[in-house]
TORGU-832867 format. One record per residue (C-alpha): residue number from 0; x, y, z. Coordinates in steps of 0.25 Angstrom, whole numbers, plus 2048, in hexadecimal, padded with zeros to 3 digits. Example, Ala and Ser with C-alpha at 12.3 -4.5 7.8 and 13.67 -1.06 7.14 Angstrom:
<recs>
<rec i="0" X="831" Y="7EE" Z="81F"/>
<rec i="1" X="837" Y="7FC" Z="81D"/>
</recs>
This chain:
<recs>
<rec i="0" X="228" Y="5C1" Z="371"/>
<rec i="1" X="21A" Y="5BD" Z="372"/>
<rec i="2" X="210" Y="5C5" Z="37B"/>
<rec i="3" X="20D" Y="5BF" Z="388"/>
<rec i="4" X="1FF" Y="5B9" Z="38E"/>
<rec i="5" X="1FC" Y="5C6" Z="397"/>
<rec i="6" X="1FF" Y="5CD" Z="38B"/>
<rec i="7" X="1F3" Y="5C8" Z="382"/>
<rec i="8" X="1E9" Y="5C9" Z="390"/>
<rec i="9" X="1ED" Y="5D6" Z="394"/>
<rec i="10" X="1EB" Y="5D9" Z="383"/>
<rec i="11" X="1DC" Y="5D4" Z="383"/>
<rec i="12" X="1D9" Y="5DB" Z="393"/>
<rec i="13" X="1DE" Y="5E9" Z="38C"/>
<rec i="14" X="1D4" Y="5E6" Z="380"/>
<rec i="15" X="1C9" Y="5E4" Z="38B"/>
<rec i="16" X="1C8" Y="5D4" Z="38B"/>
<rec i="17" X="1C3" Y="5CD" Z="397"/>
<rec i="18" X="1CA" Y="5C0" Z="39D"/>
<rec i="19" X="1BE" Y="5B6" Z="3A0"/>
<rec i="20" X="1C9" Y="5AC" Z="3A7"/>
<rec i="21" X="1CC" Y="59F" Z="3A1"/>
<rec i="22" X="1D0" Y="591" Z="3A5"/>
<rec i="23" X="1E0" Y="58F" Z="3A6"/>
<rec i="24" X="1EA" Y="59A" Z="3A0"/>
<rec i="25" X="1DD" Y="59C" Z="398"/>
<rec i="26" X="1D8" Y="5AA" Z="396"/>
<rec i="27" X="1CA" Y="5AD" Z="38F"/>
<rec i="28" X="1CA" Y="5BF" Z="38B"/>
<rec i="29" X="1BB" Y="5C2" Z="385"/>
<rec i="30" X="1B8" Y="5CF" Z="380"/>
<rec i="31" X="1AB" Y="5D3" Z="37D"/>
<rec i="32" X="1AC" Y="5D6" Z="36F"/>
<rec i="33" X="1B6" Y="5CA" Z="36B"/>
<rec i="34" X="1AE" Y="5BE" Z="36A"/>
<rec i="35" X="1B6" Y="5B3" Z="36D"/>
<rec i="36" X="1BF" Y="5B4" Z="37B"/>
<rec i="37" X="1CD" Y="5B5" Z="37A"/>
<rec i="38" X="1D6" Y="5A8" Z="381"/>
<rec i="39" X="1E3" Y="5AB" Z="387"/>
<rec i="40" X="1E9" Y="59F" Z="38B"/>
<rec i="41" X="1F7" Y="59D" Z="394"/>
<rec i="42" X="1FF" Y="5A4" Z="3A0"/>
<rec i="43" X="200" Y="5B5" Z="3A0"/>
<rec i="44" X="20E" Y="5B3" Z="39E"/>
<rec i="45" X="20F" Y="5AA" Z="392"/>
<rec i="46" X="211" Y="5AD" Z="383"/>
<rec i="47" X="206" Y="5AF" Z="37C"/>
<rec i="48" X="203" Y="5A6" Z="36F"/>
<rec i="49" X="201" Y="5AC" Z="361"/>
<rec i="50" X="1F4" Y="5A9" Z="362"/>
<rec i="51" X="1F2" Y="5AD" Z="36E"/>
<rec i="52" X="1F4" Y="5BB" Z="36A"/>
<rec i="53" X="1ED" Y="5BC" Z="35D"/>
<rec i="54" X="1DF" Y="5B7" Z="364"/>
<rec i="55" X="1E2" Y="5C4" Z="36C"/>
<rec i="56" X="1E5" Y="5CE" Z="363"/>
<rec i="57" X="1D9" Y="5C9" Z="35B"/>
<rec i="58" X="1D0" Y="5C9" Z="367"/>
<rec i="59" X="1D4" Y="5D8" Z="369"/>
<rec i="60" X="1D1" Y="5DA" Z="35C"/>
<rec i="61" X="1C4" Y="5D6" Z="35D"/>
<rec i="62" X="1C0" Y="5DD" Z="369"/>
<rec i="63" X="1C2" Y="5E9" Z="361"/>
<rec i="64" X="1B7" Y="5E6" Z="357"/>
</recs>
């Protein structure tokens, strides 16, 4: 069963990534040691996409460094 939406935004809050708002279900997370901003697109309560997940888990990786 995939993970949810709130799941991946709650996931990069925890690691200490800031939504800077976005435009539409959009969702932009910075980090100050992660170069690129993180997009989460779609509704809270929505499946998240394969790829969707990847990009967070290698964003969390990264803030790590």
């Amino acid at each position: 069963m995939p993970r949810k939406i709130c799941d991946l935004v709650e996931e990069l809050k925890k690691a200490g990534f800031v939504d800077r708002g976005g435009k539409g279900s959009h969702r932009n997370f910075t980090h100050p040691n992660v170069r690129k901003p993180v997009t989460i697109s779609g509704k809270m309560g929505d499946d998240a996409l394969n790829y969707q997940e990847r990009a967070v888990r290698l964003a969390i990786q990264e803030s790590r460094k």
